[in-house]
N, C-alpha and C positions, 0 to 999 in steps of 0.2 A: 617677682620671679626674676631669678638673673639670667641672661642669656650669656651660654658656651661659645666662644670663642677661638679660633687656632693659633697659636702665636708661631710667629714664623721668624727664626734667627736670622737675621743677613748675613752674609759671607763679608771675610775683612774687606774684601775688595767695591761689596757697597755699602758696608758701615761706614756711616759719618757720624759721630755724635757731637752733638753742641755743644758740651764743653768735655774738655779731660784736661789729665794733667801736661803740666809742660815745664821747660827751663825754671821755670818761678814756683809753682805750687804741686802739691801732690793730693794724692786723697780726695778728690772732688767728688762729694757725697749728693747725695738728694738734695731738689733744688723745687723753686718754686719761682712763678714769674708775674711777675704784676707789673701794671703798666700806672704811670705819673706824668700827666702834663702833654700827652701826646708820645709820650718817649716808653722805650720795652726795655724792664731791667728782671737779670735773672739774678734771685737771692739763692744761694749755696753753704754749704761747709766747703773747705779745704786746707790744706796744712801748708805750709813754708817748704821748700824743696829739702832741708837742711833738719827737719823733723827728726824730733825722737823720737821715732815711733813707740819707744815703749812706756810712752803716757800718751794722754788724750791731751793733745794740744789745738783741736782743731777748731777755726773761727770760724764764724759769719761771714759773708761774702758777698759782694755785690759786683755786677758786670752791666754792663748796656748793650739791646740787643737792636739788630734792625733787620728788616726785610728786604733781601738783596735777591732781584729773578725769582722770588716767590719763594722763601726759601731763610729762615731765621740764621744770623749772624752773629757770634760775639762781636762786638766792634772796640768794645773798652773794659781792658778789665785792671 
């Protein structure tokens, strides 16, 4: 049996989200996080800033995460 849930939007003002786009990449899709060696890396899609978007150019992705004040980081991407 699944249990119902409320989902509650944040307001821009305390939405953080770990990663989006920026100067470099766009399209940052669904992502997935596994950890190697002691170390926290999040696997993604995203495009080149510079994208055509009118194809599917979008790669694989890789970033390194850390826990900074309790609280997940990109530190490298």
């Amino acid at each position: 049996e699944l249990n119902k849930i409320d989902f509650i939007k944040y307001s821009p003002q305390t939405f953080s989200p770990l990663l989006s786009s920026d100067e470099n990449e766009i399209s940052t899709g669904h992502c997935s996080m596994t950890e190697d060696n002691g170390k926290l890396y999040l696997v993604y899609h995203g495009r080149d800033k510079n994208s055509d978007l009118s194809k599917d150019d979008r790669t694989a992705r890789i970033c390194e995460l850390e826990v900074i004040n309790k609280k997940l980081v990109v530190t490298k991407r």
